[in-house]
C-alpha positions in Angstrom: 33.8 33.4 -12.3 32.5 35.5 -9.4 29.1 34.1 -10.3 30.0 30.5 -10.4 31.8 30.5 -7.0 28.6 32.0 -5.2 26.8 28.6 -6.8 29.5 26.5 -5.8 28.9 27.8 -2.4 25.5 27.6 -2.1 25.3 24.2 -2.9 26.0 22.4 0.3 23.6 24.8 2.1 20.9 24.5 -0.5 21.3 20.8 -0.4 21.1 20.7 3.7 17.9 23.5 3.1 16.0 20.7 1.1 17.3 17.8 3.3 15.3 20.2 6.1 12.5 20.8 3.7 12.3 17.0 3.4 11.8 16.0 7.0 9.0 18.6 7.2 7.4 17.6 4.0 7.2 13.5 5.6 5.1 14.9 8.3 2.4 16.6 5.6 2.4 14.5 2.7 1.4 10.5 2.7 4.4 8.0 2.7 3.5 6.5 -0.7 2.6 10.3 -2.7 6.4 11.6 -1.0 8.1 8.5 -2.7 6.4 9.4 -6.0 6.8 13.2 -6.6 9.0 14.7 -4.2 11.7 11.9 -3.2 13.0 11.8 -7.4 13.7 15.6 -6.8 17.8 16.9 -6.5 18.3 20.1 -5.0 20.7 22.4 -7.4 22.6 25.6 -7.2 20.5 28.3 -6.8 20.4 32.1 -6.4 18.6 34.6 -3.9 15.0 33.2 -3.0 14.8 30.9 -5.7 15.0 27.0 -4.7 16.2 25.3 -7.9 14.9 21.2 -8.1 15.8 18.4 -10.5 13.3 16.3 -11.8 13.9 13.3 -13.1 11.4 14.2 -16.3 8.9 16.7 -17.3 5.8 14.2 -15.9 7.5 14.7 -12.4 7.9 18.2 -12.6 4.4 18.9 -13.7 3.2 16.9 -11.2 4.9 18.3 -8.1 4.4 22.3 -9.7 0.7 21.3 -10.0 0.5 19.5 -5.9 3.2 20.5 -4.0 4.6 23.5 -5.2 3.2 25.8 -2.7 3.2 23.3 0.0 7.4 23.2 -0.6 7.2 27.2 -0.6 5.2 27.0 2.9 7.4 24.6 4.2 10.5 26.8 3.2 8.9 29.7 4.7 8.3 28.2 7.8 12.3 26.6 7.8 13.5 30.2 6.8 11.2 32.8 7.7 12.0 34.0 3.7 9.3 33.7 1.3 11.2 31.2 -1.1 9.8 30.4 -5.1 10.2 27.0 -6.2 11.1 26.3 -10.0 11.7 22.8 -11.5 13.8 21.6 -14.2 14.2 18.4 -15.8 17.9 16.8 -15.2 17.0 13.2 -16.8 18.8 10.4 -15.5 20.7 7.7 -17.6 18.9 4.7 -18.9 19.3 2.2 -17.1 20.5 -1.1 -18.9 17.4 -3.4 -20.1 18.7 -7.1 -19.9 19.9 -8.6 -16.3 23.7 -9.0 -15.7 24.6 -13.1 -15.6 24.0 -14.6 -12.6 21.2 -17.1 -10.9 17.9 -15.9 -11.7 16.3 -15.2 -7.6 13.2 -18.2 -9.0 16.1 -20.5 -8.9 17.8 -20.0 -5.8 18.3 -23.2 -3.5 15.6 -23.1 -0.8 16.6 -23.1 2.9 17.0 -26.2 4.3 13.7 -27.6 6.2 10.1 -25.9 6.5 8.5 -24.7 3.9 9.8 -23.0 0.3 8.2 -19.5 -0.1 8.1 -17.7 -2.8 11.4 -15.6 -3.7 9.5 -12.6 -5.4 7.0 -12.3 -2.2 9.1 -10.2 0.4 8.3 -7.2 2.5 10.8 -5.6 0.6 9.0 -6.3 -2.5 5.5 -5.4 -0.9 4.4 -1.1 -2.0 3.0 0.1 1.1 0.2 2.2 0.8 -2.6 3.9 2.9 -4.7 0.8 1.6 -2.5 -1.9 3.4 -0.4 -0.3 5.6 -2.2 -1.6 8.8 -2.2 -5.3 7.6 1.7 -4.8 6.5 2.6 -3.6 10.1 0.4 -6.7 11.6 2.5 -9.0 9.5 5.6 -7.5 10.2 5.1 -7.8 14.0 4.1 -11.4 14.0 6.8 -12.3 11.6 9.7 -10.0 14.6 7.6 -11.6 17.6 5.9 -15.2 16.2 3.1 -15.7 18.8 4.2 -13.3 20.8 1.9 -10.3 19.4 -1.5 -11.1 17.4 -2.2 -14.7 17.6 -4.0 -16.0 15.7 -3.6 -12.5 12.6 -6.8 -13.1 10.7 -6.3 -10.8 6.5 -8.7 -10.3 4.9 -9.4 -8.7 1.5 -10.7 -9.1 -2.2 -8.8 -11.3 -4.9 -5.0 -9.6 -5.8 -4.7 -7.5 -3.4 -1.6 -8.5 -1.5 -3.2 -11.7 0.8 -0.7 -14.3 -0.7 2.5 -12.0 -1.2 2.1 -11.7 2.7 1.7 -15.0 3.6 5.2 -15.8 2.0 6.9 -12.4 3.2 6.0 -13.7 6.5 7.7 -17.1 6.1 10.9 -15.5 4.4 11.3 -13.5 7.8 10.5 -15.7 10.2 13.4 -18.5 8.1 15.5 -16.0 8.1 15.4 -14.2 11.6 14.3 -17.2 13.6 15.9 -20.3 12.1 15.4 -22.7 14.3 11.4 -22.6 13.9 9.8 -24.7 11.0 7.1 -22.8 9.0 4.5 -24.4 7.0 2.5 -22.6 4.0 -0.8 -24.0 2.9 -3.7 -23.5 1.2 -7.2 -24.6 2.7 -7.4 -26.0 -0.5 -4.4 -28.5 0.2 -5.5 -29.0 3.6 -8.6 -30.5 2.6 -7.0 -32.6 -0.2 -4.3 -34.1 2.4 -7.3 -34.9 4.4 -8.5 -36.5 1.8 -5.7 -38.8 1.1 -5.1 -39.3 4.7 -8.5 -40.9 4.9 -8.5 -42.8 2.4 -5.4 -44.6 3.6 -5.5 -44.6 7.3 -2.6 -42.2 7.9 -4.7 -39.5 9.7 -1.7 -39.6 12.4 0.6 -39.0 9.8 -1.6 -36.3 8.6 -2.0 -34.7 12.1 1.9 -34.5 13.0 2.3 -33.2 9.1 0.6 -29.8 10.3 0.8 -29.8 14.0 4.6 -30.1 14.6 4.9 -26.1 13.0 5.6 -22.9 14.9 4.2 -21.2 12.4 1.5 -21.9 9.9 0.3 -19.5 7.7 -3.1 -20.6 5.7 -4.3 -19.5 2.6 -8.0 -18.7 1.4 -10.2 -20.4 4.5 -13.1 -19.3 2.7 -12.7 -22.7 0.9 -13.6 -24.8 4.2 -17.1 -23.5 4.0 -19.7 -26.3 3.9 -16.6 -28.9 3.9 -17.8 -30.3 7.8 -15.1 -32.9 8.0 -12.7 -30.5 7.2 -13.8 -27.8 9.4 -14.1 -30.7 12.2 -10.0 -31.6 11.3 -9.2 -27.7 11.2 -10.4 -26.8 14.5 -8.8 -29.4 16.1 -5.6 -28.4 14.3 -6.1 -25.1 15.6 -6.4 -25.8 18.7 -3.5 -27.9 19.5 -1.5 -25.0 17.7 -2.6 -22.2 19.5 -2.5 -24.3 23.0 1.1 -24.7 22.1 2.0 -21.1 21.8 2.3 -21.3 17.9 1.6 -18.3 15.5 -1.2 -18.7 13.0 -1.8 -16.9 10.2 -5.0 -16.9 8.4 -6.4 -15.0 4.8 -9.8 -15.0 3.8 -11.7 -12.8 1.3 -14.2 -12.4 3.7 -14.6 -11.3 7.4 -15.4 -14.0 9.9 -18.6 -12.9 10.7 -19.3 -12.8 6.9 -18.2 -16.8 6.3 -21.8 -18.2 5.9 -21.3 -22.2 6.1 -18.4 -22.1 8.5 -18.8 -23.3 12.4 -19.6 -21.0 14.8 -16.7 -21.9 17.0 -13.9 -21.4 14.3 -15.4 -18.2 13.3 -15.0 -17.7 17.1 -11.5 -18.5 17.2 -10.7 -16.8 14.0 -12.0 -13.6 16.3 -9.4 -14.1 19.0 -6.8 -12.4 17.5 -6.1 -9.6 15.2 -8.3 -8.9 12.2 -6.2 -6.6 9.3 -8.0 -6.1 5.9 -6.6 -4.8 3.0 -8.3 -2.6 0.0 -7.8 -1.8 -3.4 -4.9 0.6 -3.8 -5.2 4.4 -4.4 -3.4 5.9 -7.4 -0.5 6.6 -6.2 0.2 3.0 -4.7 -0.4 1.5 -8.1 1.8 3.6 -9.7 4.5 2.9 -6.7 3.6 -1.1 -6.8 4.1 -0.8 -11.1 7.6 1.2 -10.7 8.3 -1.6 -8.2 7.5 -4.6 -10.3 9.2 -2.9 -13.7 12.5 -2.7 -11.5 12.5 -6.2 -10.9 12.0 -6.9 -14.2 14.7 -5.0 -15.3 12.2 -3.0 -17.2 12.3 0.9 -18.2 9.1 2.3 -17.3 8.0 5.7 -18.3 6.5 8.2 -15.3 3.5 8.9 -17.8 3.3 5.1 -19.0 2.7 4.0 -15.2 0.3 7.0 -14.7 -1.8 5.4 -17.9 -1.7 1.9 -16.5 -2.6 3.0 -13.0 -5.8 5.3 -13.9 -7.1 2.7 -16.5 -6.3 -0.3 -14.4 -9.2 -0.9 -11.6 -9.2 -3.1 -8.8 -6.1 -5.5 -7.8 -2.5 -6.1 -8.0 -2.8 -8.7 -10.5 -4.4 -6.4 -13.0 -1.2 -4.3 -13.1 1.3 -7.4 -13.3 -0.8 -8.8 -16.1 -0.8 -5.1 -18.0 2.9 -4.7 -17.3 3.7 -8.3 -18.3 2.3 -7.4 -21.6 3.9 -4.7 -22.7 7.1 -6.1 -21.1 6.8 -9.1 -23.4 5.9 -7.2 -26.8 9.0 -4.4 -26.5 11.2 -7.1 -25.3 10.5 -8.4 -28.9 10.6 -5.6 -31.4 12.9 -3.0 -29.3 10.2 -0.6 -30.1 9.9 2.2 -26.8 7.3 2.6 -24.5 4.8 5.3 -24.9 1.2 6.3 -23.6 0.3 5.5 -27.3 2.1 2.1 -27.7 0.2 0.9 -24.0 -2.7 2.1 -25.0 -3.2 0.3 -28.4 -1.5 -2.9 -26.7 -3.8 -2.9 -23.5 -7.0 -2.3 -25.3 -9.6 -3.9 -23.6 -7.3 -4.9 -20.5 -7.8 -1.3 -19.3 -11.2 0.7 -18.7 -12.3 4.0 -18.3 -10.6 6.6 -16.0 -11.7 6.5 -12.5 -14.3 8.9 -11.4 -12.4 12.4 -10.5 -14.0 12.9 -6.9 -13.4 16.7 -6.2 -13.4 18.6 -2.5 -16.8 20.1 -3.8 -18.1 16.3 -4.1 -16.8 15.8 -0.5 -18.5 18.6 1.1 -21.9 17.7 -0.5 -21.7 14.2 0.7 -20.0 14.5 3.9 -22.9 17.4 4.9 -25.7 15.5 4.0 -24.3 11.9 6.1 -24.0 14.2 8.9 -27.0 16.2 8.4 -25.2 19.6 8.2 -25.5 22.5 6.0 -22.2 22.4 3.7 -21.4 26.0 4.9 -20.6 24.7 8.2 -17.7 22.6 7.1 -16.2 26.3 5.9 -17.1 27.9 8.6 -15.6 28.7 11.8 -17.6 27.1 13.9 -16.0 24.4 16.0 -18.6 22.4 17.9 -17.9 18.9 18.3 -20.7 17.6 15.6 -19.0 19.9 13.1 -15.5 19.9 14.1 -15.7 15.3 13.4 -18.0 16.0 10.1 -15.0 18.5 8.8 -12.0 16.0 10.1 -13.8 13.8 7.9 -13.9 15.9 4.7 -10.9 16.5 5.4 -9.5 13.3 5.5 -11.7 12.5 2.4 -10.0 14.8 0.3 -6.7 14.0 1.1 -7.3 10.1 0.4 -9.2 10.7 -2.7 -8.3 13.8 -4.5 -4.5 15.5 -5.6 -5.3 18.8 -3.5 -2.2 19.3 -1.2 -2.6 20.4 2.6 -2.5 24.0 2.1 -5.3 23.9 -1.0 -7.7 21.6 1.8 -7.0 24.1 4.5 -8.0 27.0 2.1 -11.5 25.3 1.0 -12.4 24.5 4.7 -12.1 28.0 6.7 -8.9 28.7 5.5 -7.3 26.6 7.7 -3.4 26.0 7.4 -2.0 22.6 6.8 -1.1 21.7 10.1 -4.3 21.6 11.1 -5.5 19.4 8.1 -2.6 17.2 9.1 -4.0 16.9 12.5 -7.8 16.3 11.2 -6.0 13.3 8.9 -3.8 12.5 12.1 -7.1 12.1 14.3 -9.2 10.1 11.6 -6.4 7.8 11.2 -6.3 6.8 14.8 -10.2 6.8 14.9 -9.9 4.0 11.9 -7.4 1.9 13.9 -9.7 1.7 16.9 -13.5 1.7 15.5 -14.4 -0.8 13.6 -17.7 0.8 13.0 -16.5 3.9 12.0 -14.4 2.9 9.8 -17.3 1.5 7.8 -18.8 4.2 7.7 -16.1 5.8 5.8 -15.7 3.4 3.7 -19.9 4.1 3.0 -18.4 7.5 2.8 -15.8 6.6 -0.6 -17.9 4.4 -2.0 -20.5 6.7 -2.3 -18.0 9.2 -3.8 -16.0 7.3 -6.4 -19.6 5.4 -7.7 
C-alpha cells in the first residue's frame, strides 16, 4: 500500500520532470528525429533516480536506448543536478480500427466556389517537414500568410516526387481559405502551352490573356517544359509581367535552377531570379519514415515501426517511391487480412526496393571533411580553435548529425570531447551559413554526396 501511494505521488512530478526534459530535448534533437523516437514516449511512475518511459513497441524503445538514452540522462542531469538512469518499457497502444467510419470520402468534397480546385490530400498539414524541405515549406507558408507581400515571384525547385506539386496546392488551400476574396489559379506549363495553342488557333488570344491575368495568385507547375517552346516563352513573359506589375504573387517549380534552364530566355530566367529561390532534396531517414507514418494514417492503415523503418532504408530517392510501396502492401492486406511484417513487405516489394543506403559513419566524416579542407584529421579532435579549424569541425559536425544516428553527446565525445551544446551551436551556425550562402551550401552538398556514394 505504502509503496503504491509513493507512485501515485510521483506521478504528476515525474510527468512535469519529462514535460521539462521535453523542452530541452527540442532544442538538441532535429524536429523530424524528436517526432519519431522521443515524442511516442509516456512518462510512468517511477522510483528514486530511475526515470521510467513507455514506448509504444519494442522498435521504439530500442531505438531511443540505442540514440538518445544518454542524451535524456544528460538532459535530466542538467534539469536536476541528479544523475538520473533511463529504462524503457513497452506499453503498446490499442489497434486502431482499419476501415474509415461512413462519411464523405475528403476526394469528394464540394470545391469552394470560384478559383481554382486543389487537391484535398495536398495541405501543409499533410506535408512531413524535414531538414530536407523545411526552408521551401517556410517560403510557401509565408507567401500563402502574406500573397505578394513577402517573396514575389518564390521560384522551388527540386528532382521529381519530392514535394513541388503537394506545395503548389497547399498554397492555394491557404490562400482560399484565409484570403477568400482573391482568385487563385493552378497550372501546369504544360497546360499553358496547350491553351496557347487553342487560343491561336481560334483567335481568342484575349480570351486567353484575361484567362490567366485576372489572378492574384498563380502558382505554375514544371516551367522546365517552356524550354525551346519561343512562342510560349514570348506569351509567358508577358503574362508575368502584367502579374508582377500588378502586385500579384507567383509561384513557380522547376526541376532545375534558373541558371541551369538551357533553351529558356535570358530575361525570364532573369525574372525568375527576382524573387526567392527554395529547393528541396531527397529526404533523410527519418523524414521518410515520418512522411510513410503520415500517409498510412490517412489511409486508415496500421503501419508497423519496423515495417516503415524497412520501407524507408530500401526506398531511395522521392516521395512517390514510398506512396507507390505503401499503396502496395496497403492493397494486398486489405485483401487477405493477413498482418504486416518485415517479411510480408519484403517478399511483396521485391524489386520496388533496393539495397540499404550506404551507412556513412563519424569516422567517414572526419576523413572527408579533413581532406576538403586540407587538414590533418587530428585537428578536428583537437583543441585547437583557429578559425580554419574551428568552420572545418562545425562542418563535421553538422555532417554527422544530418547523416549518421550518433546523438549530440556521442558527436561531442569524437570531436575534443566537446558537450552537446556546443555541437548544437556548430549545427546552429551551419544552418544559418546554409540560409545565407548559396555557395556554401554547395559545397556541402559536394560534401554528402561524396559521403553517401
Amino acid at each position: 500500500m505504502a509503496t503504491a501511494a509513493r507512485r501515485r505521488e510521483s506521478e504528476p512530478e515525474v510527468a512535469y520532470l519529462w514535460q521539462q526534459a521535453c523542452q530541452r530535448l527540442r532544442e538538441c534533437v532535429d524536429a523530424t528525429k524528436f517526432t519519431t523516437w522521443l515524442e511516442p514516449l509516456q512518462p510512468l511512475p517511477s522510483v528514486g533516480t530511475t526515470l521510467r518511459l513507455a514506448a509504444p513497441n519494442a522498435f521504439i524503445r530500442d531505438g531511443v536506448l540505442e540514440r538518445y538514452a544518454a542524451l535524456i540522462e544528460e538532459t535530466l542531469r542538467q534539469l536536476t543536478g541528479t544523475a538520473y538512469q533511463v529504462a524503457l518499457v513497452v506499453h503498446e497502444a490499442p489497434e486502431a480500427p482499419r476501415h474509415r467510419e461512413a462519411g464523405p470520402s475528403p476526394l469528394t468534397r464540394s470545391a469552394p466556389l470560384g478559383g481554382a480546385v486543389f487537391n484535398p490530400r495536398f495541405t501543409f498539414d499533410t506535408f512531413v517537414v524535414g531538414a530536407s524541405n523545411q526552408f521551401a515549406h517556410a517560403a510557401c507558408l509565408a507567401v500563402a500568410r502574406h500573397p505578394a507581400r513577402t517573396y514575389n515571384p518564390l521560384f522551388i525547385y527540386g528532382d521529381v516526387g519530392l514535394g513541388k506539386t503537394h506545395l503548389l496546392h497547399a498554397i492555394g488551400h491557404y490562400v482560399q481559405q484565409a484570403h477568400p476574396h482573391l482568385v487563385a489559379c493552378y497550372v501546369s506549363s504544360e497546360k499553358f502551352l496547350n491553351d496557347l495553342v487553342v487560343a491561336l488557333s481560334h483567335d481568342k488570344m484575349d480570351e486567353f490573356r484575361a484567362r490567366y491575368r485576372k489572378n492574384d495568385l498563380v502558382l505554375v507547375d514544371d516551367i522546365q517544359f517552356l524550354i525551346g517552346k519561343e512562342r510560349t516563352q514570348e506569351e509567358f513573359f508577358h503574362t508575368f509581367n502584367v502579374l508582377y506589375n500588378a502586385n500579384k504573387q507567383i509561384v513557380i517549380t522547376s526541376d532545375k535552377l534558373p541558371k541551369d534552364m538551357v533553351g529558356l530566355e535570358k530575361r525570364l530566367r532573369s525574372r525568375f531570379e527576382w524573387g526567392l529561390i527554395a529547393d528541396l532534396q531527397p529526404p533523410d531517414l527519418e523524414t521518410k519514415i515520418a512522411i510513410l507514418k503520415k500517409k498510412a494514417e490517412y489511409m486508415q492503415m496500421r503501419l508497423p515501426d519496423e515495417v516503415a523503418w524497412f520501407i524507408a532504408r530500401r526506398t531511395r530517392g522521392d516521395v512517390r517511391k514510398l506512396e507507390g510501396a505503401l499503396n502496395v502492401l496497403e492493397a494486398y492486406t486489405a485483401m487477405t487480412g493477413q498482418e504486416l511484417s518485415v517479411s510480408l513487405a519484403q517478399s511483396l516489394l521485391g524489386n520496388l526496393t533496393e539495397a540499404p543506403e550506404r551507412t556513412v559513419t563519424i569516422a567517414d566524416i572526419e576523413r572527408v571533411v579533413a581532406d576538403h579542407y586540407k587538414i590533418k584529421s587530428a585537428l578536428l579532435r583537437s583543441k585547437k580553435r583557429n578559425k580554419e579549424i574551428a568552420h572545418a569541425r562545425h562542418v563535421a559536425m553538422y555532417l554527422a548529425r544530418v547523416l549518421t544516428n550518433a546523438s549530440l553527446p556521442q558527436i561531442g565525445k569524437n570531436f575534443g570531447d566537446r558537450d552537446h551544446t556546443s555541437v548544437l551551436h556548430a549545427c546552429n551556425k551551419i544552418k544559418s551559413l546554409l540560409e545565407e550562402n548559396w555557395e556554401f551550401k554547395e559545397e556541402i552538398e559536394q560534401l554528402m554526396r561524396a559521403l553517401q556514394s
